[in-house]
N, CA, C and O atoms as a GROMACS GRO file, in nm:
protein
  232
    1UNK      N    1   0.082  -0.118   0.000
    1UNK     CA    2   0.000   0.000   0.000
    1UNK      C    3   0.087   0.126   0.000
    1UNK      O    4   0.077   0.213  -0.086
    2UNK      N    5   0.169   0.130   0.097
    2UNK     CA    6   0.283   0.271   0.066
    2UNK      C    7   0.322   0.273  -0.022
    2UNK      O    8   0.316   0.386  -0.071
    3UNK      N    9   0.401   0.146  -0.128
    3UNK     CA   10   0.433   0.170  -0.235
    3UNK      C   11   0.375   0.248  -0.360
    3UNK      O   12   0.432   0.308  -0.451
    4UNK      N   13   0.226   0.221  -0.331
    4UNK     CA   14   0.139   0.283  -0.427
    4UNK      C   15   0.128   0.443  -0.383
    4UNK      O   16   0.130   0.536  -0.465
    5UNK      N   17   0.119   0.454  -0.281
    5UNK     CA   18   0.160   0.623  -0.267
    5UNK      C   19   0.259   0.701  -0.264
    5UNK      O   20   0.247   0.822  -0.288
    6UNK      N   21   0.364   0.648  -0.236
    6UNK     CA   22   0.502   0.722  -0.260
    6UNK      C   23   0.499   0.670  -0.437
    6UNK      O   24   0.594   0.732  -0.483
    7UNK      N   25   0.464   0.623  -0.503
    7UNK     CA   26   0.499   0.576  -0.605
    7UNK      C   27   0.541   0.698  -0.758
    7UNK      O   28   0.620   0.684  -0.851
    8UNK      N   29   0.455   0.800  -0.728
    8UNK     CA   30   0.477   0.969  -0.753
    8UNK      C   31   0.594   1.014  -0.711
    8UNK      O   32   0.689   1.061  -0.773
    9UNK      N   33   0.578   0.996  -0.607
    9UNK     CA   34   0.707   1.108  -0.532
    9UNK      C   35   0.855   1.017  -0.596
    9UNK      O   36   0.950   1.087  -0.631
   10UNK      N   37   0.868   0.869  -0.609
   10UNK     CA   38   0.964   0.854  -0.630
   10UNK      C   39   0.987   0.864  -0.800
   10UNK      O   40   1.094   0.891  -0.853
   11UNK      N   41   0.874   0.838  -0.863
   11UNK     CA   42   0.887   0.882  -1.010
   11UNK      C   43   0.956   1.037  -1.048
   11UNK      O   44   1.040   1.054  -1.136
   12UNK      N   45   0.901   1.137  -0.966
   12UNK     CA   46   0.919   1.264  -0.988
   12UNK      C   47   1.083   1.240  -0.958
   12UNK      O   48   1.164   1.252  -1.050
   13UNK      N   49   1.134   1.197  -0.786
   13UNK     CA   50   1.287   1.188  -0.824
   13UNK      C   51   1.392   1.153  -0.905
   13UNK      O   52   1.506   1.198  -0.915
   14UNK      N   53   1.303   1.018  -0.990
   14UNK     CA   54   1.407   0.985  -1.084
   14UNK      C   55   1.372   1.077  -1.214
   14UNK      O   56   1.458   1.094  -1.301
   15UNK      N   57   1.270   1.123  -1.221
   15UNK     CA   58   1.270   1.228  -1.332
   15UNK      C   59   1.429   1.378  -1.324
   15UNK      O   60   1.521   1.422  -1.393
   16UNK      N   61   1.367   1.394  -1.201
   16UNK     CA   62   1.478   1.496  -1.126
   16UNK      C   63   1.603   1.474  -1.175
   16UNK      O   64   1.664   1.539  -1.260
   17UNK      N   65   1.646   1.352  -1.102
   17UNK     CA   66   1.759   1.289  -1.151
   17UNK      C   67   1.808   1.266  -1.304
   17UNK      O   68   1.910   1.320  -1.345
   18UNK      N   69   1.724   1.178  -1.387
   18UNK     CA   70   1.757   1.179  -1.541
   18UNK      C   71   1.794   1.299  -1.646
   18UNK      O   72   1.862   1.307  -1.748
   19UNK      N   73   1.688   1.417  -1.544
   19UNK     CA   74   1.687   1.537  -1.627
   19UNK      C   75   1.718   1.645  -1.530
   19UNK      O   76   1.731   1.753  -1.588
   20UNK      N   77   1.728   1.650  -1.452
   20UNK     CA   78   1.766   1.787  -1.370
   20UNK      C   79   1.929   1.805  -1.452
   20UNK      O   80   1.992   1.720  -1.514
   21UNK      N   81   1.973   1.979  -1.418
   21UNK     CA   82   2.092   1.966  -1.384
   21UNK      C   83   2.175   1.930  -1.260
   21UNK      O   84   2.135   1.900  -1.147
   22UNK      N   85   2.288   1.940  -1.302
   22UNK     CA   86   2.344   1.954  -1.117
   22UNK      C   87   2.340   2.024  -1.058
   22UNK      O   88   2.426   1.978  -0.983
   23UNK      N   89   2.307   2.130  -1.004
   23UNK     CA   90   2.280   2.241  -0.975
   23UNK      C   91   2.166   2.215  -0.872
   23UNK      O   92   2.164   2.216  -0.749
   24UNK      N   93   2.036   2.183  -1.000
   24UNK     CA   94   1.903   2.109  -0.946
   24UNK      C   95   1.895   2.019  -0.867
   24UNK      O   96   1.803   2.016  -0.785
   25UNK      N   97   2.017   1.898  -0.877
   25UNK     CA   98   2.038   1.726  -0.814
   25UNK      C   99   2.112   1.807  -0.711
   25UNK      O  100   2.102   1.736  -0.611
   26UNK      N  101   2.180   1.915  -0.675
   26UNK     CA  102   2.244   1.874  -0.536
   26UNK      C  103   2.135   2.013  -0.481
   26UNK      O  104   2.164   2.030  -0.363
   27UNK      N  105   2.047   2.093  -0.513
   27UNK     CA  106   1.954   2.183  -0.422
   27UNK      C  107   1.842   2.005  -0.402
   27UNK      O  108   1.793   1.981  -0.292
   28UNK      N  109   1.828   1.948  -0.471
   28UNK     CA  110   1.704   1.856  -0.435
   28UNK      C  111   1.786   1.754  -0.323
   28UNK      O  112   1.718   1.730  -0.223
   29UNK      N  113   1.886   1.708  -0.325
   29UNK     CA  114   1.949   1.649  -0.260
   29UNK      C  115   1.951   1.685  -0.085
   29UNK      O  116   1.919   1.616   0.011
   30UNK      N  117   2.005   1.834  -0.095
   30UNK     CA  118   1.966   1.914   0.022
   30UNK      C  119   1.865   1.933   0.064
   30UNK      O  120   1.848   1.975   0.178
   31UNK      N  121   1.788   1.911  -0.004
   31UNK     CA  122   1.656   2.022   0.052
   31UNK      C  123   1.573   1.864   0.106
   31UNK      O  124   1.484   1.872   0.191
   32UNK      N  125   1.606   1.752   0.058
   32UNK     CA  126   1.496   1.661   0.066
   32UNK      C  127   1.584   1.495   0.132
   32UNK      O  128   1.531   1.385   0.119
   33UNK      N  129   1.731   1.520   0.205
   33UNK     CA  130   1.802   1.417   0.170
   33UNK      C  131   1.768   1.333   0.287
   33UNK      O  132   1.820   1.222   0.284
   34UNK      N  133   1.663   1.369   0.431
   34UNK     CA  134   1.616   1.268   0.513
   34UNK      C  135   1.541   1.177   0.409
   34UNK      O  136   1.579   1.060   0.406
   35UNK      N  137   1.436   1.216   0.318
   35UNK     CA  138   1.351   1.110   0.278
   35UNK      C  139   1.457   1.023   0.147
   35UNK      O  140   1.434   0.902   0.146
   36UNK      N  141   1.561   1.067   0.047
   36UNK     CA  142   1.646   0.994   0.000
   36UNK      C  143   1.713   0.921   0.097
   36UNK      O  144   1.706   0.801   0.071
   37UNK      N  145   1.748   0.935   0.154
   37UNK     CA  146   1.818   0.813   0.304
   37UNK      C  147   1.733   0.748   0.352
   37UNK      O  148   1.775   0.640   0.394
   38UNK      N  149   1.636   0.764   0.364
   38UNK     CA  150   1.512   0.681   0.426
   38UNK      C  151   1.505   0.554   0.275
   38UNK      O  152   1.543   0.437   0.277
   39UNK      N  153   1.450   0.624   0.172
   39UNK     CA  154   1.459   0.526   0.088
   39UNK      C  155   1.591   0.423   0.065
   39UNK      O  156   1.600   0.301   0.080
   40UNK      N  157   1.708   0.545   0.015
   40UNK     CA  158   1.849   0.440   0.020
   40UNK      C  159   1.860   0.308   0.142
   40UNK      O  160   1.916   0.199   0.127
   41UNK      N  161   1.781   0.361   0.273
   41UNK     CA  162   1.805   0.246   0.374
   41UNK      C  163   1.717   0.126   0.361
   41UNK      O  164   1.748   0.014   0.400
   42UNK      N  165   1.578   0.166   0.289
   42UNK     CA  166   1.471   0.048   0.280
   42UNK      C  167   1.543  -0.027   0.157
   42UNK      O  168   1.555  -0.149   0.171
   43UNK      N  169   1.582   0.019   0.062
   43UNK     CA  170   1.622  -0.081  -0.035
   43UNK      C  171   1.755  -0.184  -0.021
   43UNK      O  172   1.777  -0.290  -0.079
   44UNK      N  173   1.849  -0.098   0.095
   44UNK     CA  174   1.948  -0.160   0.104
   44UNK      C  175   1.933  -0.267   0.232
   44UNK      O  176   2.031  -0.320   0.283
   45UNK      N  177   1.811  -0.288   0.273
   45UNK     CA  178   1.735  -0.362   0.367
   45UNK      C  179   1.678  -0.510   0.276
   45UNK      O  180   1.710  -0.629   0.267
   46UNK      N  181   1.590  -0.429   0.227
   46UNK     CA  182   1.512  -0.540   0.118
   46UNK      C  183   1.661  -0.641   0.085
   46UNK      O  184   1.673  -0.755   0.131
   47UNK      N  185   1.780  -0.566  -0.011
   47UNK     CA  186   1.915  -0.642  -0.060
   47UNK      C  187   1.934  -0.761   0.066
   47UNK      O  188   1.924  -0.883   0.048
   48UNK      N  189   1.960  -0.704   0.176
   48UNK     CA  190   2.005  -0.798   0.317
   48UNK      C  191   1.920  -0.905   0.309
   48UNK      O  192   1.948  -1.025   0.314
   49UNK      N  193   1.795  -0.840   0.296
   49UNK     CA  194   1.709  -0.946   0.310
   49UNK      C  195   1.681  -1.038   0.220
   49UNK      O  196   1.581  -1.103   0.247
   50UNK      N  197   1.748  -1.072   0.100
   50UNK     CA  198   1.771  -1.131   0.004
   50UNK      C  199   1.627  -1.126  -0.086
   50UNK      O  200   1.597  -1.236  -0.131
   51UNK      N  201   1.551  -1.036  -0.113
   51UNK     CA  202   1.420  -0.975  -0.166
   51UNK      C  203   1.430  -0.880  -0.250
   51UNK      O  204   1.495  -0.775  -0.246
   52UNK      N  205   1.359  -0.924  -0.330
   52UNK     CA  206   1.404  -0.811  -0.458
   52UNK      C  207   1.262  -0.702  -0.483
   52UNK      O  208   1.163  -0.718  -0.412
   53UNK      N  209   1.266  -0.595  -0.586
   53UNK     CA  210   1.138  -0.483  -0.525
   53UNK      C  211   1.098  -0.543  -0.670
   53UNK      O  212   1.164  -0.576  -0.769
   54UNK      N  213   0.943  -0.540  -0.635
   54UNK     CA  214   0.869  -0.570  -0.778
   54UNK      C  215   0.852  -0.500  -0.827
   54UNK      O  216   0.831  -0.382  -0.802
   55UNK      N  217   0.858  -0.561  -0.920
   55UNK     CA  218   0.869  -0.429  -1.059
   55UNK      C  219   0.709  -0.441  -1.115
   55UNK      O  220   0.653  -0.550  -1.114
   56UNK      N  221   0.639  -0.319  -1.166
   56UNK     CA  222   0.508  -0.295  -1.184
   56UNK      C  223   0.529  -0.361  -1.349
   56UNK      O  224   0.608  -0.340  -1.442
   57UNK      N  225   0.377  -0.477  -1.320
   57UNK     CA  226   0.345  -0.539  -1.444
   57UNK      C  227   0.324  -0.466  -1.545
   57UNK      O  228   0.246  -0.376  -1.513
   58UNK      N  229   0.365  -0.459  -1.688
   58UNK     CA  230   0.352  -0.416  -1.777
   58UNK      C  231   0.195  -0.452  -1.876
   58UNK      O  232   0.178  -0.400  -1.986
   0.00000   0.00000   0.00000
């Protein structure tokens, strides 16, 4: 269920990311880097946990 609601917010970051400049990637970085660490820690959790993130059916 969270996944489906953050599911925006993390689209918009990798948009950020693909297309921002740098400039843009390190003000978004700053401005927002508790919830990027929050994520970096759940995924590098899931890895430990030998679980991989599903990927949305096509």
């Amino acid at each position: 269920m969270e996944s489906l609601k953050k599911q925006g917010y993390i689209e918009y970051l990798s948009d950020y990311l693909r297309f921002g400049t740098d400039k843009e990637k390190r003000e978004l970085f700053n401005e927002d880097r508790k919830s990027i660490s929050d994520i970096r820690e759940r995924l590098d959790k899931l890895a430990a946990d030998g679980r991989t993130v599903k990927r949305k059916a096509i």
